[in-house]
MOPAC internal coordinates of N, CA, C and O (Angstrom, degrees):
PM7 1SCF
backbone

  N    0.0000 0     0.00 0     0.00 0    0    0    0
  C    1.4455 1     0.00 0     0.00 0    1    0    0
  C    1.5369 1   110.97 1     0.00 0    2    1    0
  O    1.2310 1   126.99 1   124.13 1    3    2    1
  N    1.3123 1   104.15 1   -55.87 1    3    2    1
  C    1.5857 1    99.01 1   163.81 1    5    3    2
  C    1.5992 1   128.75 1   -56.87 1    6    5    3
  O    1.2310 1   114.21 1   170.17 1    7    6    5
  N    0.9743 1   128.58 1    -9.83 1    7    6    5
  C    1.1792 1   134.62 1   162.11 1    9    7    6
  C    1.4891 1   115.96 1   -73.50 1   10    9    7
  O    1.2310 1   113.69 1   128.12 1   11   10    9
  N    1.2277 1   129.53 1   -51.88 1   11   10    9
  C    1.3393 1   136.27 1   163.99 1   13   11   10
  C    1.3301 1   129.20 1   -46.77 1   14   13   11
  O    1.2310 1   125.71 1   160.11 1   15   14   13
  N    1.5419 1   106.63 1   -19.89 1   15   14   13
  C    1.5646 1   101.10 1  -175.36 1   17   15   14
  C    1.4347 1    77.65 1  -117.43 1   18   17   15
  O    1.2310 1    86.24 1  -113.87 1   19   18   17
  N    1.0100 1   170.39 1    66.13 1   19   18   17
  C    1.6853 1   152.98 1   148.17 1   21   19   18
  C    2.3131 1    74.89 1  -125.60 1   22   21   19
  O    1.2310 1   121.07 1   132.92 1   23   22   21
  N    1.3956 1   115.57 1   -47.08 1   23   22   21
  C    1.1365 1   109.61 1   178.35 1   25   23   22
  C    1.2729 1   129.51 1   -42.35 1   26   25   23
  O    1.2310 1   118.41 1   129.03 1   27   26   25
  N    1.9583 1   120.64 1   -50.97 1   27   26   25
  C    0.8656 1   141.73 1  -155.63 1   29   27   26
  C    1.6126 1    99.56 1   -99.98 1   30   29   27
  O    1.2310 1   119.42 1   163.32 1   31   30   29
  N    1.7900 1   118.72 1   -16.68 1   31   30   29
  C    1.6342 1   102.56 1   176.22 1   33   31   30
  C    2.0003 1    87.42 1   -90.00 1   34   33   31
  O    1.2310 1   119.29 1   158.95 1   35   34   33
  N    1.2027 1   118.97 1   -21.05 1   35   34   33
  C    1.7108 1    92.93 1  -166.19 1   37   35   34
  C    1.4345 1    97.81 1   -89.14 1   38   37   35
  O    1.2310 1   111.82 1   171.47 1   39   38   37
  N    1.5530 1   133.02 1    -8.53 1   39   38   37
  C    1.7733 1   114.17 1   159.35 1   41   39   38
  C    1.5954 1   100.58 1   -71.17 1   42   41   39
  O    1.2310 1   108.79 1   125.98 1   43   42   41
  N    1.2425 1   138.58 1   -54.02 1   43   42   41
  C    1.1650 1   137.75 1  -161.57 1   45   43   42
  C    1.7746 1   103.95 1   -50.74 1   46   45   43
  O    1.2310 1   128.91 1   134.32 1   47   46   45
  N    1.1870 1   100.43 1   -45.68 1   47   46   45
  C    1.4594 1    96.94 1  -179.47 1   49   47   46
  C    1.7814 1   129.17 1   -81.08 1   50   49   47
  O    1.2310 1   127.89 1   158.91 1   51   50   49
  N    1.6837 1   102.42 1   -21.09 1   51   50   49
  C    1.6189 1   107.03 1   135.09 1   53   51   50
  C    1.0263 1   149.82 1   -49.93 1   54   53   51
  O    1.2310 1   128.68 1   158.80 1   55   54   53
  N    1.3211 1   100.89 1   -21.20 1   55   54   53
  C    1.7947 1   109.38 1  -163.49 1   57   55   54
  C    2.1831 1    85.80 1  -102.99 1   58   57   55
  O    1.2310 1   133.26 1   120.05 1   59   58   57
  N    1.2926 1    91.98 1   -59.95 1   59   58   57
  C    2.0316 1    86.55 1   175.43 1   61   59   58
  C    1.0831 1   103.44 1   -34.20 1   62   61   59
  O    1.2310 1   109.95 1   140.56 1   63   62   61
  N    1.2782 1   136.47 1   -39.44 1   63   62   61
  C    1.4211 1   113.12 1  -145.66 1   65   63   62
  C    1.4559 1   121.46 1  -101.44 1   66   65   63
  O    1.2310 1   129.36 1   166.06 1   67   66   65
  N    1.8769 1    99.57 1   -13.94 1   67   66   65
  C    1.0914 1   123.03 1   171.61 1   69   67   66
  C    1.6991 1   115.17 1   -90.52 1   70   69   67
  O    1.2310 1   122.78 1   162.87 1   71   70   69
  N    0.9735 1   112.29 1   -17.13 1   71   70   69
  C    1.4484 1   111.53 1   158.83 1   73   71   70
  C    1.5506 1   116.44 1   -71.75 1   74   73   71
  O    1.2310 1   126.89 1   123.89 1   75   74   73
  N    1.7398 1   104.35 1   -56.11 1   75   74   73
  C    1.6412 1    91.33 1  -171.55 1   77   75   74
  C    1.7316 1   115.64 1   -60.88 1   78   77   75
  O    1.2310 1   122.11 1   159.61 1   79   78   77
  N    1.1062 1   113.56 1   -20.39 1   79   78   77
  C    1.2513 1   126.07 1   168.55 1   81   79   78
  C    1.6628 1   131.95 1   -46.96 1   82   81   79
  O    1.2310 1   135.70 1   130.95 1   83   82   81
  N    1.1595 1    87.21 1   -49.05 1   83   82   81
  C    2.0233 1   128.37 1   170.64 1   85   83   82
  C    1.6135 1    96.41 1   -57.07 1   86   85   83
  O    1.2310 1   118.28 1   142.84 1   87   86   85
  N    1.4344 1   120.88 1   -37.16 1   87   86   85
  C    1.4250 1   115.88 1  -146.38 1   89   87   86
  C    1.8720 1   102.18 1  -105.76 1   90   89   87
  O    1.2310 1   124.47 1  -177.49 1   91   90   89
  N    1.7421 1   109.02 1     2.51 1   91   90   89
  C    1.3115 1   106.14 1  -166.01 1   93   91   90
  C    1.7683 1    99.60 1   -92.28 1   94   93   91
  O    1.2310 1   117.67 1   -30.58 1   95   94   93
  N    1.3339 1   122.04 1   149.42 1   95   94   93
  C    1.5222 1   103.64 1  -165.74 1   97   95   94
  C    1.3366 1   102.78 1   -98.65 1   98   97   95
  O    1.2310 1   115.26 1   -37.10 1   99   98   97
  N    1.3598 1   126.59 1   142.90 1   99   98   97
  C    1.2782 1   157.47 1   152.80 1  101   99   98
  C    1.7171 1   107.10 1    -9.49 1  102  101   99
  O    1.2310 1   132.54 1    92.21 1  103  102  101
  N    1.4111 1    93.38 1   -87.79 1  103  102  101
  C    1.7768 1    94.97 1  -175.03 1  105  103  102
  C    1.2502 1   109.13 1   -59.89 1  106  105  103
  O    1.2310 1   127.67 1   -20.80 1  107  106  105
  N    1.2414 1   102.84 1   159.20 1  107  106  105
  C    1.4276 1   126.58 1   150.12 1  109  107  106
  C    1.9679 1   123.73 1  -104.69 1  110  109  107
  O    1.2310 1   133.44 1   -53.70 1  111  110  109
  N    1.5486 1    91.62 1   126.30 1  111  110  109
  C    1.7926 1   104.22 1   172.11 1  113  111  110
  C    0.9704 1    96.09 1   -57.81 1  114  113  111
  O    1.2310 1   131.17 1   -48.54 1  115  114  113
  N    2.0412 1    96.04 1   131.46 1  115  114  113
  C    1.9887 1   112.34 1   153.39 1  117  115  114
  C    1.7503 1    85.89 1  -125.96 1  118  117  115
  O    1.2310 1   148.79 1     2.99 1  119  118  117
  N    1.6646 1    61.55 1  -177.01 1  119  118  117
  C    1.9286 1    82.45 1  -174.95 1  121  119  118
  C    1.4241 1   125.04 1   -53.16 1  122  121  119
  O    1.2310 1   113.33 1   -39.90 1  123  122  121
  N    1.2221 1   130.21 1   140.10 1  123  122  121
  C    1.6409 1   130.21 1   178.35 1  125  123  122
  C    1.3779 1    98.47 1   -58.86 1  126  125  123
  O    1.2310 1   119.08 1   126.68 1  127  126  125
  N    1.4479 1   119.35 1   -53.32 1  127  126  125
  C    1.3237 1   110.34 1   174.70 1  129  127  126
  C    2.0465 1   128.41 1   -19.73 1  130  129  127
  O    1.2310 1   140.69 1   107.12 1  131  130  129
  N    1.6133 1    77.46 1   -72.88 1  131  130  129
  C    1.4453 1    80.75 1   174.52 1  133  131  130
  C    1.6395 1   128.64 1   -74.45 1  134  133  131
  O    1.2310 1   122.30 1   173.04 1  135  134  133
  N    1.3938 1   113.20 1    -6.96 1  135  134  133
  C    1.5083 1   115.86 1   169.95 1  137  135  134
  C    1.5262 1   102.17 1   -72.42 1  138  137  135
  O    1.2310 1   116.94 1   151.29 1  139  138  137
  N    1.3403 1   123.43 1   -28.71 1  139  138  137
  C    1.3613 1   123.79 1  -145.31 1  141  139  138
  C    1.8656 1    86.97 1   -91.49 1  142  141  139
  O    1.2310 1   122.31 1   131.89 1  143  142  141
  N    1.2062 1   113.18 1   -48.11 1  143  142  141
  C    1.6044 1   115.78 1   165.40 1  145  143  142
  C    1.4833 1   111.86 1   -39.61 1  146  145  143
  O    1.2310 1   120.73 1    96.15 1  147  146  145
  N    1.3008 1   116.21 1   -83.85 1  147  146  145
  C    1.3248 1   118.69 1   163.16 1  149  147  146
  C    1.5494 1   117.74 1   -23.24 1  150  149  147
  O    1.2310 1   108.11 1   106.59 1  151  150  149
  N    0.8651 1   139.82 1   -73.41 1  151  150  149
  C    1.5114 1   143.87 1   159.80 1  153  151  150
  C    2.0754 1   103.01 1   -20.16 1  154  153  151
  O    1.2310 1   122.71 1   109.55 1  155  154  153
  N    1.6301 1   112.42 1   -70.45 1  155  154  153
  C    0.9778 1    98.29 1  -165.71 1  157  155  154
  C    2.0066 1   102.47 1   -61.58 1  158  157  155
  O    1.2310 1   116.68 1   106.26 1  159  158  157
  N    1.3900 1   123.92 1   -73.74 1  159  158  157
  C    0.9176 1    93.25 1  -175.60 1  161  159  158
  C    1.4730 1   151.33 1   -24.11 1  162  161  159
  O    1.2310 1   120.15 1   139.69 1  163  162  161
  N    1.6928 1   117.32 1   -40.31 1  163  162  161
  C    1.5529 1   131.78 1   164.40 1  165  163  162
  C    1.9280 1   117.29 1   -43.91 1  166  165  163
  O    1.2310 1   130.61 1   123.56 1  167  166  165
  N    1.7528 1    97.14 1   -56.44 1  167  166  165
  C    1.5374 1    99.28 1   161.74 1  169  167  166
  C    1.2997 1   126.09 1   -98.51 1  170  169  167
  O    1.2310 1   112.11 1  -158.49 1  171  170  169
  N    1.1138 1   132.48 1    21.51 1  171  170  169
  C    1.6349 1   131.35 1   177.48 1  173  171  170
  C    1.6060 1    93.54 1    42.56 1  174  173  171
  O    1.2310 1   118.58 1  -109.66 1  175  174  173
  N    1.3037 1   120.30 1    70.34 1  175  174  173
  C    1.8162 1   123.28 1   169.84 1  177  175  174
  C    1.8300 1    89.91 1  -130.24 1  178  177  175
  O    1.2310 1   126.57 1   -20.88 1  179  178  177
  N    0.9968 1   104.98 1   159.12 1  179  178  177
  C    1.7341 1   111.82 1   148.46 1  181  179  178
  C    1.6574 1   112.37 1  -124.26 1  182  181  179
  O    1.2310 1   128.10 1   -39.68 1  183  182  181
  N    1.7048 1   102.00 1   140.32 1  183  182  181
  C    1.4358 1    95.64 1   179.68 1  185  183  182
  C    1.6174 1    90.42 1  -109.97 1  186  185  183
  O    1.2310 1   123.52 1   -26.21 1  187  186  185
  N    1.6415 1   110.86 1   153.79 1  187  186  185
  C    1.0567 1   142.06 1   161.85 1  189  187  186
  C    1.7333 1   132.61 1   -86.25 1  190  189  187
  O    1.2310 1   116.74 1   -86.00 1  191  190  189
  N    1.4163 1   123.80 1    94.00 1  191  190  189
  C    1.3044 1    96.30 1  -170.60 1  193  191  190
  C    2.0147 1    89.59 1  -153.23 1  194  193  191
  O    1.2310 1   123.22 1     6.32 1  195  194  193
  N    1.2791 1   111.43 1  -173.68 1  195  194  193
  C    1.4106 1   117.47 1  -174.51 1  197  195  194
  C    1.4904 1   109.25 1   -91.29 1  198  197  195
  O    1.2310 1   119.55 1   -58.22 1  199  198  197
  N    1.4558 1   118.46 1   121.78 1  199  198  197
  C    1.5903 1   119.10 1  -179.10 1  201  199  198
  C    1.7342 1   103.85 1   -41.91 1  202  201  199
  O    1.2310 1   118.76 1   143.86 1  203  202  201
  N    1.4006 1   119.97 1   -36.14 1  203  202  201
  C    1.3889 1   101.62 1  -163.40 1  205  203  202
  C    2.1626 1   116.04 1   -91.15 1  206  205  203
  O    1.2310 1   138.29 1  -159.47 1  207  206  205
  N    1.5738 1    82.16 1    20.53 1  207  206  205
  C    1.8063 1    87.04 1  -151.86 1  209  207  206
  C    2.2115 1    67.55 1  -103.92 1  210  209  207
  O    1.2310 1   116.54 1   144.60 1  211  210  209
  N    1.1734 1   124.18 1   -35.40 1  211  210  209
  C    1.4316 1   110.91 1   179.55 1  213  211  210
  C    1.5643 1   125.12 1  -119.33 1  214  213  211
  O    1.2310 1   130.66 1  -164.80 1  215  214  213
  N    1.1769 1    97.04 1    15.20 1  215  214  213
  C    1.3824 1   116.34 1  -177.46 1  217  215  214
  C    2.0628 1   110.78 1   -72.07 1  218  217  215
  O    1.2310 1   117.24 1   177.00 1  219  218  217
  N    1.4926 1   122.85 1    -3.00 1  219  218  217
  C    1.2415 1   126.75 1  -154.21 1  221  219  218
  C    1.5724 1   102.84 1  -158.69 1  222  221  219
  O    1.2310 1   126.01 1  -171.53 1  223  222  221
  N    1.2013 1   106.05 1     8.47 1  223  222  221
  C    1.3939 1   107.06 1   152.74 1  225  223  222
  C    1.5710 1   132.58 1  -109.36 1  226  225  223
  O    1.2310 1   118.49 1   -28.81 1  227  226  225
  N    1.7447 1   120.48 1   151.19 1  227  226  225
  C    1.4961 1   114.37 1  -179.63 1  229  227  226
  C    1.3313 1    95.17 1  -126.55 1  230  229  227
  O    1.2310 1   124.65 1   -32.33 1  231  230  229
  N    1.3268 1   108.67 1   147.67 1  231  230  229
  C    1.4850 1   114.98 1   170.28 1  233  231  230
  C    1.4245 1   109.38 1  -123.26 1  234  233  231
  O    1.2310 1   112.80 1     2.85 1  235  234  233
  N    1.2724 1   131.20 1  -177.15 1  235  234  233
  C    1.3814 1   134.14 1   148.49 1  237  235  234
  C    1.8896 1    96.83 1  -103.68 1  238  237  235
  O    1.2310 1   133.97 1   -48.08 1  239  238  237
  N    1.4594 1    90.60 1   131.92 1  239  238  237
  C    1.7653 1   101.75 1   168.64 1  241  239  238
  C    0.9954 1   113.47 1   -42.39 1  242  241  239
  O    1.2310 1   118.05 1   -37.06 1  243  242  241
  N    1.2729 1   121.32 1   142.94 1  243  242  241
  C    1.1639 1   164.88 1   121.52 1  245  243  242
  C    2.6016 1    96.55 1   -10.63 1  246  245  243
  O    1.2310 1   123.97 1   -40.05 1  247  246  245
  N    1.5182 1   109.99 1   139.95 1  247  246  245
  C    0.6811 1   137.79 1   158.54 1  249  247  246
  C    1.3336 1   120.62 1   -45.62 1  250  249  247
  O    1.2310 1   107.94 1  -142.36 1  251  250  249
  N    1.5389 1   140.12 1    37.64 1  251  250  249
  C    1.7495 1   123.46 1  -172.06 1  253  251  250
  C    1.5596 1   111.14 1   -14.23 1  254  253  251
  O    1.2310 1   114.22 1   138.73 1  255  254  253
  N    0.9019 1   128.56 1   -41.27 1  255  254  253
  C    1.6944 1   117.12 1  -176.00 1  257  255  254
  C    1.5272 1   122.90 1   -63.97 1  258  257  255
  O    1.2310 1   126.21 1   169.35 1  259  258  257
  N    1.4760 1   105.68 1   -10.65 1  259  258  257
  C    1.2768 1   121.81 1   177.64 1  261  259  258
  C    1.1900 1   127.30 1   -71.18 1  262  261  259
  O    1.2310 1   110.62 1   -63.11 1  263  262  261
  N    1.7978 1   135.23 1   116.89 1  263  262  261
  C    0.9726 1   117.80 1   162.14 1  265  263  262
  C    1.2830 1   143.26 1   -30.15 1  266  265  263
  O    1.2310 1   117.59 1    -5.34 1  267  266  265
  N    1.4943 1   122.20 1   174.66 1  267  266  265
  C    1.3554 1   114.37 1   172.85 1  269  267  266
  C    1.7238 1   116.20 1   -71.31 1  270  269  267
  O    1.2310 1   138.59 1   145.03 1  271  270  269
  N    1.2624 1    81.57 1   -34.97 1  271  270  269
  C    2.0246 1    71.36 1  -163.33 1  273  271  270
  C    1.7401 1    99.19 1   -88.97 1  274  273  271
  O    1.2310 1   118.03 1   171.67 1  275  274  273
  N    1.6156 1   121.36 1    -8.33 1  275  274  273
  C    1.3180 1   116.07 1   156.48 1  277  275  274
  C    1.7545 1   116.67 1   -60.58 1  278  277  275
  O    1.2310 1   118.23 1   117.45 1  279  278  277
  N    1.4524 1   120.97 1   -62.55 1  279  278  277
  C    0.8728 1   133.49 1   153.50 1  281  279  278
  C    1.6458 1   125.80 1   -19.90 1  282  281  279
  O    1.2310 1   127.18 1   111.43 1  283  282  281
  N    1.5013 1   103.80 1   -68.57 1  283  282  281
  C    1.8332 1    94.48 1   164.70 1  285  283  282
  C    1.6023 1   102.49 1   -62.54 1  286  285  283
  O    1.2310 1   101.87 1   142.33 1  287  286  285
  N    1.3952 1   150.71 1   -37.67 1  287  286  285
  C    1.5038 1   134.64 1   176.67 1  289  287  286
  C    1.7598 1   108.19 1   -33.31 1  290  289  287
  O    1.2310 1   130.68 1    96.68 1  291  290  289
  N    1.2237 1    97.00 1   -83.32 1  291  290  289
  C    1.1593 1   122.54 1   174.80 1  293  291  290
  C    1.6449 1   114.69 1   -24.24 1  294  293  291
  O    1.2310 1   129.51 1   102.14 1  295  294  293
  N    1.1782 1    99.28 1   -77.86 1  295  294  293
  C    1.9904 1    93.21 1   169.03 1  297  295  294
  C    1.8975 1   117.25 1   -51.05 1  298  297  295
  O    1.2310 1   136.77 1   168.52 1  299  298  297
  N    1.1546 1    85.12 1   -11.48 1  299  298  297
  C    2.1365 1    83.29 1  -178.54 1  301  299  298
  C    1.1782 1   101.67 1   -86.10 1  302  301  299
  O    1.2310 1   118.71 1   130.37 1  303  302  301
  N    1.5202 1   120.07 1   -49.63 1  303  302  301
  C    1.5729 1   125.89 1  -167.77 1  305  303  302
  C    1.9586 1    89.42 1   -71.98 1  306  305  303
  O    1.2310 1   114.33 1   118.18 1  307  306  305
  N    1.4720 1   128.35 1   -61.82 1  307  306  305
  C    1.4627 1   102.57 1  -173.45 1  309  307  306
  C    1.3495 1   144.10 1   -77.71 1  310  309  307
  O    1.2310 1   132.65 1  -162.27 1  311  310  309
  N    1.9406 1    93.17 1    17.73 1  311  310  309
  C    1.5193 1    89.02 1  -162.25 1  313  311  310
  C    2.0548 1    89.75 1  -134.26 1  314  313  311
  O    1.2310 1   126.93 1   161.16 1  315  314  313
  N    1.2075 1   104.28 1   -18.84 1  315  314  313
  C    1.5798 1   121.99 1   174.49 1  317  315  314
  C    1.4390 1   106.57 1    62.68 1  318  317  315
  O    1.2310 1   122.42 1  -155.89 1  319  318  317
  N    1.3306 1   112.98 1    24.11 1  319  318  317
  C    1.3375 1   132.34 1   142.26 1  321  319  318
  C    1.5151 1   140.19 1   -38.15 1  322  321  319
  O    1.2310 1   109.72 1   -46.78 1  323  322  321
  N    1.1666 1   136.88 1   133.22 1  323  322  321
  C    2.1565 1   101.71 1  -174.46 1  325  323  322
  C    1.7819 1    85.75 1  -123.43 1  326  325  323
  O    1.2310 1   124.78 1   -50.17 1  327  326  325
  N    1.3262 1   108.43 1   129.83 1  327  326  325
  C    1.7520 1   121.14 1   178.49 1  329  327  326
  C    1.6975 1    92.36 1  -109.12 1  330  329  327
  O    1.2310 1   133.72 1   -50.48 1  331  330  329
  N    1.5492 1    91.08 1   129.52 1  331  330  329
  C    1.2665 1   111.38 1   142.79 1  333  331  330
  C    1.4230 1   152.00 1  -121.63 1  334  333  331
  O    1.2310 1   116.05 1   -24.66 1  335  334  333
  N    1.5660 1   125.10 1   155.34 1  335  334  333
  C    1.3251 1   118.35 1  -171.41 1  337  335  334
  C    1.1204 1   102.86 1  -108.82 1  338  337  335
  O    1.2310 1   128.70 1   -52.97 1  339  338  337
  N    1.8264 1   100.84 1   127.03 1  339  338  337
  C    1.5456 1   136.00 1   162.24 1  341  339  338
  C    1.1776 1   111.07 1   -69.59 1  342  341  339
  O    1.2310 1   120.10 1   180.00 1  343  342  341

C-alpha cells in the first residue's frame, strides 16, 4: 500500500509539471514596430502612425498565413489600437 501512494504522488507530480510546462507560450514579443514592417512588406500597404503612439509596445507576431484584414484583426485585439483604411 505504501508503495502505491509514494507511486501515485510521484506520477501526480509528473503529470503537474508537464502540464504547467505545456501552458508556457512558445514565442517571444518584439516590437510592434517591427511586426508592423513585416506586415507592410507581406502586403505591400504602408501604415501611418506616431513613433511615440508604437514606440512601447511588444507583441508576439502575427500568423504569416494570415490574411490582411485577419492580420489587421489581430494587431487591434493585441495592441487595442483602431487601424484605418485610406
Amino acid at each position: 500500500m505504501k508503495f502505491f501512494k509514494q507511486f501515485f504522488l510521484i506520477t501526480l507530480c509528473f503529470f503537474y509539471t508537464v502540464c504547467n510546462y505545456s501552458q508556457t507560450p512558445t514565442k517571444k514579443a518584439h516590437p510592434l514596430l517591427d511586426v508592423l514592417t513585416v506586415a507592410e512588406k507581406q502586403y505591400n500597404i504602408t501604415f501611418t502612425y506616431a513613433d511615440k503612439t508604437v514606440e512601447n509596445f511588444e507583441i508576439i507576431p502575427y500568423n504569416t498565413t494570415l490574411s490582411l484584414k485577419e492580420t489587421i484583426s489581430y494587431l487591434k485585439n493585441a495592441t487595442k489600437l483602431n487601424f484605418t483604411f485610406l
